[in-house]
C-alpha positions in Angstrom: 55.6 8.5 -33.0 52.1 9.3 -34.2 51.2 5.9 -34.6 52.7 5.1 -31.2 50.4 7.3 -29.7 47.5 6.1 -31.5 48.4 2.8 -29.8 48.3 4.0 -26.4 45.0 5.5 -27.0 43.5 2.2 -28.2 43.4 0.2 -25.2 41.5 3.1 -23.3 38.9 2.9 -25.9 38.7 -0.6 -25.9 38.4 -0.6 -21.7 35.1 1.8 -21.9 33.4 -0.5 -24.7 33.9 -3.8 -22.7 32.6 -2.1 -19.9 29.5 -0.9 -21.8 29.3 -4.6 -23.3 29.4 -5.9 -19.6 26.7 -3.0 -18.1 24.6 -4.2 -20.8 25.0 -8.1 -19.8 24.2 -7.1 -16.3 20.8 -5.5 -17.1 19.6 -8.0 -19.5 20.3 -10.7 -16.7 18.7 -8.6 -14.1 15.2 -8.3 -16.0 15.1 -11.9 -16.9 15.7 -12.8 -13.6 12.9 -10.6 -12.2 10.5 -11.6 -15.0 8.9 -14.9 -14.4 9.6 -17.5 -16.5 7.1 -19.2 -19.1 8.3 -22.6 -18.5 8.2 -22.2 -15.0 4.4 -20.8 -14.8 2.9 -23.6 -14.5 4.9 -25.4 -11.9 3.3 -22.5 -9.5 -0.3 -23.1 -7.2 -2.5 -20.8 -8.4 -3.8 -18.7 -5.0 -7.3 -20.0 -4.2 -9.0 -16.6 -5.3 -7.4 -17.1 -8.9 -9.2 -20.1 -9.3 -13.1 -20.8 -10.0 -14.2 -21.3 -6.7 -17.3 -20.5 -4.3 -17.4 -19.4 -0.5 -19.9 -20.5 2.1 -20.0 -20.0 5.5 -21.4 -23.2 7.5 -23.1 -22.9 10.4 -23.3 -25.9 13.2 -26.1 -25.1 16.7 -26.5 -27.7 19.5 -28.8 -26.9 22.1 -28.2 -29.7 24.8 -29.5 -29.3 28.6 -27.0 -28.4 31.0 -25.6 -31.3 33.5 -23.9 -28.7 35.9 -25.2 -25.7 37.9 -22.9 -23.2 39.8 -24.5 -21.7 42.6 -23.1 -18.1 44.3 -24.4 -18.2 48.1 -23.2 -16.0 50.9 -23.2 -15.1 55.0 -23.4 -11.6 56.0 -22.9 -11.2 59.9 -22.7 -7.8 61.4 -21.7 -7.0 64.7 -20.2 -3.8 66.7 -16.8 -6.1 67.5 -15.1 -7.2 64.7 -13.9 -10.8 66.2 -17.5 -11.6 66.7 -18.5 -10.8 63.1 -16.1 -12.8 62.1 -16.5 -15.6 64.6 -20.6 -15.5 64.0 -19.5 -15.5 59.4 -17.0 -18.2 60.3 -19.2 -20.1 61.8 -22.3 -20.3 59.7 -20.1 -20.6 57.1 -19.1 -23.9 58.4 -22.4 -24.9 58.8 -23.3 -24.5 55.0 -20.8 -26.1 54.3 -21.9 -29.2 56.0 -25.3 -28.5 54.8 -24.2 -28.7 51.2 -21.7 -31.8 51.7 -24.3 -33.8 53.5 -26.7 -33.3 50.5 -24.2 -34.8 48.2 -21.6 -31.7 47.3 -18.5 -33.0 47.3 -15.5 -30.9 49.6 -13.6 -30.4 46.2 -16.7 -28.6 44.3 -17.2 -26.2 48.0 -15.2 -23.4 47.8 -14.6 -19.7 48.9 -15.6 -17.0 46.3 -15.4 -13.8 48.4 -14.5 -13.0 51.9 -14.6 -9.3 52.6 -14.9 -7.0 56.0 -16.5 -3.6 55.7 -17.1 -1.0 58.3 -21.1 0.0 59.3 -21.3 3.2 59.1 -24.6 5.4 60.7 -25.7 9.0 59.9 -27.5 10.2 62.6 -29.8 13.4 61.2 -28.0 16.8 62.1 -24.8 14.7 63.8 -21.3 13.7 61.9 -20.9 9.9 60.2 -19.9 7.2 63.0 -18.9 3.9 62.9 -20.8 1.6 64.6 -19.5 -1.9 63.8 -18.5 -4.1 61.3 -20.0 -6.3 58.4 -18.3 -9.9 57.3 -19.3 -11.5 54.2 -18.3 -14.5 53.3 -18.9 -16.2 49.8 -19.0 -19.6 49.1 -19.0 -21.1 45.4 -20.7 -24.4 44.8 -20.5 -27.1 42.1 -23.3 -29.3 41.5 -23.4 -32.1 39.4 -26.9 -33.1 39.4 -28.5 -30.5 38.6 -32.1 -31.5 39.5 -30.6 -30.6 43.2 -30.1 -27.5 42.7 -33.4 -25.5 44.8 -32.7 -28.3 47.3 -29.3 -27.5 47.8 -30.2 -23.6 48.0 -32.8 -24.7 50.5 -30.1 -26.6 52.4 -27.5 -23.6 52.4 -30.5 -21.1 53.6 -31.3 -23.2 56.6 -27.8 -23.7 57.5 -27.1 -20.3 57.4 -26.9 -18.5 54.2 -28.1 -14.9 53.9 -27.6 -14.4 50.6 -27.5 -16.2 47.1 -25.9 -14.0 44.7 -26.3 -16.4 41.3 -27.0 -19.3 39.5 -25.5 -19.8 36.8 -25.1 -23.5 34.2 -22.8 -25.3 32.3 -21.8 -28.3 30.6 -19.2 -30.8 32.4 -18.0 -32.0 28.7 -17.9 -28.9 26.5 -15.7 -30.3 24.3 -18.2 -33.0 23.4 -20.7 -30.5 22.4 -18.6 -28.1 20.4 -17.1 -31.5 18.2 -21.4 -32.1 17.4 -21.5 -28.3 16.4 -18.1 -28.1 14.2 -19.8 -31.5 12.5 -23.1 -30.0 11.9 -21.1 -26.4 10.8 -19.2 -28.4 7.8 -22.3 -30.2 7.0 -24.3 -27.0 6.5 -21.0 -25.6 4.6 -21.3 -28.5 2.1 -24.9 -28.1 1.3 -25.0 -24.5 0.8 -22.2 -24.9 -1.8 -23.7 -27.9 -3.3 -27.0 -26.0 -3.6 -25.4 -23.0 -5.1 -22.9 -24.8 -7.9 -25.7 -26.7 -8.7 -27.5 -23.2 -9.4 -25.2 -22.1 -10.8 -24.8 -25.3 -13.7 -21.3 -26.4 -12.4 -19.8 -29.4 -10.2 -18.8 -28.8 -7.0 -15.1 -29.9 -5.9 -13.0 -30.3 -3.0 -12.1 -27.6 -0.2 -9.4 -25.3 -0.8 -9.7 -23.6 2.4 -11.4 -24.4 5.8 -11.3 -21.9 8.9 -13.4 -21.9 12.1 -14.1 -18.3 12.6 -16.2 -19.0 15.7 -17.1 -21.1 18.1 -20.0 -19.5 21.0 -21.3 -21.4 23.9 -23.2 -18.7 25.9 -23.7 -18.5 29.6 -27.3 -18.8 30.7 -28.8 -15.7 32.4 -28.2 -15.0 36.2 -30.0 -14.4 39.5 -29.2 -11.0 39.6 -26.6 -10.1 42.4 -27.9 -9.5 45.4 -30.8 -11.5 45.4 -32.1 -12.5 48.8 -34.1 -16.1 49.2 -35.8 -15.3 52.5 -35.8 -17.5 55.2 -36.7 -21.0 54.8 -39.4 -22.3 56.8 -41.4 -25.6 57.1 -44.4 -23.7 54.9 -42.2 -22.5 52.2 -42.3 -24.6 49.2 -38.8 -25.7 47.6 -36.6 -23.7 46.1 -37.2 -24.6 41.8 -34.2 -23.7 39.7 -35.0 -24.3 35.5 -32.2 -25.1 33.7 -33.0 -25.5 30.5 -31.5 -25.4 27.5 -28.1 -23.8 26.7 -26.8 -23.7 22.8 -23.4 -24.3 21.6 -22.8 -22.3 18.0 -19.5 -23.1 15.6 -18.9 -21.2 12.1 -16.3 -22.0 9.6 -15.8 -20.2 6.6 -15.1 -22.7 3.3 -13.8 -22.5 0.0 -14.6 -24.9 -2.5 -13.3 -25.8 -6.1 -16.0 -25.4 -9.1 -15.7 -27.5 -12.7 -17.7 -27.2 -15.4 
């Protein structure tokens, strides 16, 4: 009987130590699997701040002359009857417009900016505010592709009927052009910056690891400040000059470069 019990205790012993023999499995594969392996090391990149590198940052200017010129030009027309304000906007509107495509704008670089109708408003001393008409202005936008044109074609729009030019402003009509010279010119400065440095510094420069363009700037030239009024044009008054000069395109990229010994 005794030893019949001592039997049936047995395999309830034996049940907790193969589960403590198992636990113990389980947690020695767990930490080798979260430990990387030593074989497997070197089969891994290295990131490119583990390695022996160096970091420039290239910078690439153009400064080209613009070849396009954007001109902001208006009508104001004020009248106590709105339908003739409008009528009298409309139709010196229509006449700069013909004014500009008879001095070489084409219809598709012509077109309307602003368009806005206001109420005049007088304050008579000692008397309430009272309306005493309306104002119509209309805004025109023009493109011009020769550039050297542009006091002539401001002279043009004034005599036709423009009140008003609000801006000038320039550009480029193949900007991509441009900013392809400056990205060239940014990894070239990259190069010899690092070059200069390694060599410095008594080791060999090698390839790029890592090349980002952290900037590219191509900023607009300044403005006729809004607002600005040419004054009539007469036969006296000289032509209209408008300097373009020159505009700069600026590209940065950030490079990493392998060192040896």
């Amino acid at each position: 009987m005794e030893g019949r019990k001592a039997w049936a205790r047995w395999p309830g012993g034996l049940s907790l130590a193969l589960l403590a023999v198992v636990a113990l499995v389980a947690w020695a594969a767990g930490q080798s699997s979260a430990a990387p392996s030593a074989q497997g090391a070197p089969l891994q990149a290295l990131a490119v701040t583990d390695q022996a590198h160096i970091a420039v940052r290239g910078v690439g200017v153009v400064l080209a002359r613009p070849d396009v010129a954007h001109v902001h030009l208006g009508i104001e027309a004020q009248n106590s009857s709105l339908a003739d304000a409008q009528w009298d906007a409309g139709r010196r509107a229509n006449a700069v417009v013909e004014a500009l495509k008879q001095a070489g704008v084409e219809e598709k670089d012509i077109a309307t900016a602003r368009y806005a109708v206001e109420p005049v408003i007088q304050y008579p001393p000692n008397q309430p505010p009272r309306q005493a008409g309306y104002k119509v202005t209309h805004g025109l936008r023009a493109t011009i592709r020769l550039v050297d044109d542009t006091g002539k074609l401001i002279d043009a729009s004034t005599a036709a009927g423009a009140t008003l030019v609000n801006s000038v402003s320039f550009g480029f009509s193949d900007p991509n052009g441009l900013v392809v010279q400056a990205r060239d010119a940014a990894m070239a400065d990259a190069q010899a910056k690092a070059a200069q440095l390694a060599g410095k510094g008594g080791v060999s420069l090698g390839a790029a690891l890592s090349i980002q363009e952290v900037g590219t700037n191509a900023p607009p030239s300044p403005n006729r400040p809004r607002g600005f009024y040419p004054g009539p044009n007469t036969e006296s008054a000289g032509q209209t000059s408008v300097q373009p000069g020159e505009m700069q395109v600026q590209v940065e990229i950030d490079v990493v470069y392998a060192l040896g010994k």
